[in-house]
C-alpha angles and dihedrals in degrees: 000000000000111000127209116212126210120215109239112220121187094289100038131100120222110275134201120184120194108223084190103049095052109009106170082078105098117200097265092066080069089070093051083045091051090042088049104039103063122204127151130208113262100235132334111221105214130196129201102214107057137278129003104236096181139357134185135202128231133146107343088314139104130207119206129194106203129203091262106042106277122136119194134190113205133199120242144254086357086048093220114166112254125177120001129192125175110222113218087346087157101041096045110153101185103257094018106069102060119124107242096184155015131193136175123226105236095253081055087239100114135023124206119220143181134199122229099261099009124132088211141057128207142236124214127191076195087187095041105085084241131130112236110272109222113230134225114301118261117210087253140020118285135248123182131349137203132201121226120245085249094051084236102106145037132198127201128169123215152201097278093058090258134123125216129199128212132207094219089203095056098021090223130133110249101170140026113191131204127006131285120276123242098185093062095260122166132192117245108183153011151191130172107235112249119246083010142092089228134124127203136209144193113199137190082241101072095263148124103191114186116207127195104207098201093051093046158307092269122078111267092205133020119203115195121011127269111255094046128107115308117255107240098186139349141187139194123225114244092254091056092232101107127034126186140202143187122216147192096261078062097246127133121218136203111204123192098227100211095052107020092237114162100237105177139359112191117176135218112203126226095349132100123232128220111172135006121187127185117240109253091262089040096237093113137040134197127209129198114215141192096254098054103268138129110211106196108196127188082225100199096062081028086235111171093222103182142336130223127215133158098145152006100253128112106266104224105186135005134184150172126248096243084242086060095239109118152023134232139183148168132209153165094286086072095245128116106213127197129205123201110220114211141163112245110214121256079249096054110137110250112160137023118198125225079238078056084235105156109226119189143225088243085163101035088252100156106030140146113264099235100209090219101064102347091221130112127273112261122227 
């Protein structure tokens, strides 16, 4: 079945129209549906200092890493700004100072930060009334950083192709992962594997290399080949069974973790990617692209469900509510949009006719994609 996909502004709902089903409907008739079905954004985060480069959910609560340095914890559902601490505000060196990354601590008290081009992260008790503690130096700056499910432990990679570990208690470094690269690879991103004791890795190099810090320092699996197209971001399903990344060559990939099968490749045409993250039950995945867009794919029939567009800046970073209920992501524009997902009835209005003849969505043709279970509402 070939699916059209309505662009969602701020006042859109996600739309899927079925070519198959009516398909005397041409495309243009999406624009007169998303101008007809009203649905706002439930809040838009700003910042003041650039573009978001990250953000993180917990407990009714985001984090978001700005351009300069800033790093900003916001209230939900009403989005107030909480808490607010300026990273290196007195040391910028323009280029230097922007926030890379943010990361909650499972219990949502700290979050843990680096600075583009930076040798330490941080560590923030963010409710605390505390300034961030630096931790120990890594051999190269830092890229992104993941929290273990515990909130021991954190992971970074860096610029030599290597990954650290931190004790957060401590702030020292326990473990340093892989060998150092020659051909000037860096690592770009990284997630602990959940119900494991893996790590894995994207690298510059065209890998995903997974460790296991208890077997050993060397990567126990490679996914991909060196020399290919550099991983850009990646994300593990909450199960820890599938992981997915997004590349230069503009492909996203879905990985089985336990065998290293390549289980799906779906491409996005002229458009670079930044960021993918699995929906909270990995059936879905969201990718953040170049142009501003949020493409949202069923990934095992590789069906493009929806797609997501308010602006024309980069989206940086996008994630799901872990309810599955929502969507947020951050971008260059310096806004943190989020999206309600929600399940339109089989009943929903969808077409008015010049002769105002009401004709109804008897088969759910044209619905909202709910992000928990991407089905129609039943009635």
């Amino acid at each position: 079945m070939k699916n059209y996909a309505a662009n969602c502004s701020a006042k859109s709902r996600i739309l899927c129209l079925s070519q198959k089903t009516i398909p005397r409907y041409r495309p243009r008739a999406i624009r007169r549906i998303s101008s007809r079905i009203q649905c706002a954004m439930s809040d838009v985060l700003a910042g003041d200092s650039g573009w978001i480069l990250d953000a993180d959910l917990s407990r009714g609560a985001v984090a978001t890493a700005e351009e300069f340095g800033k790093l900003r914890v916001y209230e939900l559902p009403l989005g107030g700004l909480t808490h607010e601490w300026s990273q290196g505000a007195t040391t910028y060196v323009p280029g230097n100072g922007g926030l890379g990354s943010a990361k909650f601590t499972p219990d949502g008290q700290t979050v843990a930060s680096a600075r583009w081009w930076d040798f330490a992260p941080w560590a923030w008790a963010w409710g605390s009334g505390r300034e961030p503690v630096m931790l120990e130096a890594a051999n190269g700056f830092l890229r992104k950083l993941a929290v273990s499910s515990d909130g021991a432990t954190i992971a970074a990679g860096d610029s030599t192709n290597r990954v650290s570990i931190w004790n957060l208690s401590s702030g020292k470094i326990i473990e340093e992962l892989g060998q150092e690269s020659d051909k000037n690879y860096q690592i770009t991103d990284v997630r602990y594997v959940p119900h494991s004791s893996l790590i894995a890795a994207a690298s510059t190099e065209g890998t995903i290399r997974l460790f296991d810090p208890d077997v050993s320092q060397q990567s126990v699996r490679t996914l991909g080949e060196v020399g290919g197209s550099p991983i850009t971001s990646l994300d593990v399903s909450a199960d820890g069974t599938y992981l997915a990344s997004v590349s230069d060559d503009r492909t996203v990939r879905i990985w089985r973790i336990p065998d290293g099968k390549l289980m799906q490749t779906m491409d996005v045409p002229q458009n670079t990617l930044a960021d993918v993250a699995f929906s909270p039950d990995g059936t879905v995945v969201a990718v953040g692209a170049a142009d501003g867009a949020v493409h949202l794919w069923r990934w095992r029939d590789n069906y493009k469900l929806a797609l997501l567009q308010r602006r024309g800046d980069s989206v940086n970073s996008v994630k799901f509510f872990p309810d599955g209920s929502k969507i947020i992501s951050v971008s260059d524009d310096g806004t943190a949009p989020i999206y309600p997902c929600t399940h339109a009835s089989r009943s929903t209005t969808y077409w008015r006719r010049q002769t105002n003849k009401t004709a109804t969505a008897d088969n759910a043709v044209v619905r909202e994609m709910g992000c928990a279970q991407w089905v129609p509402a039943r009635t």
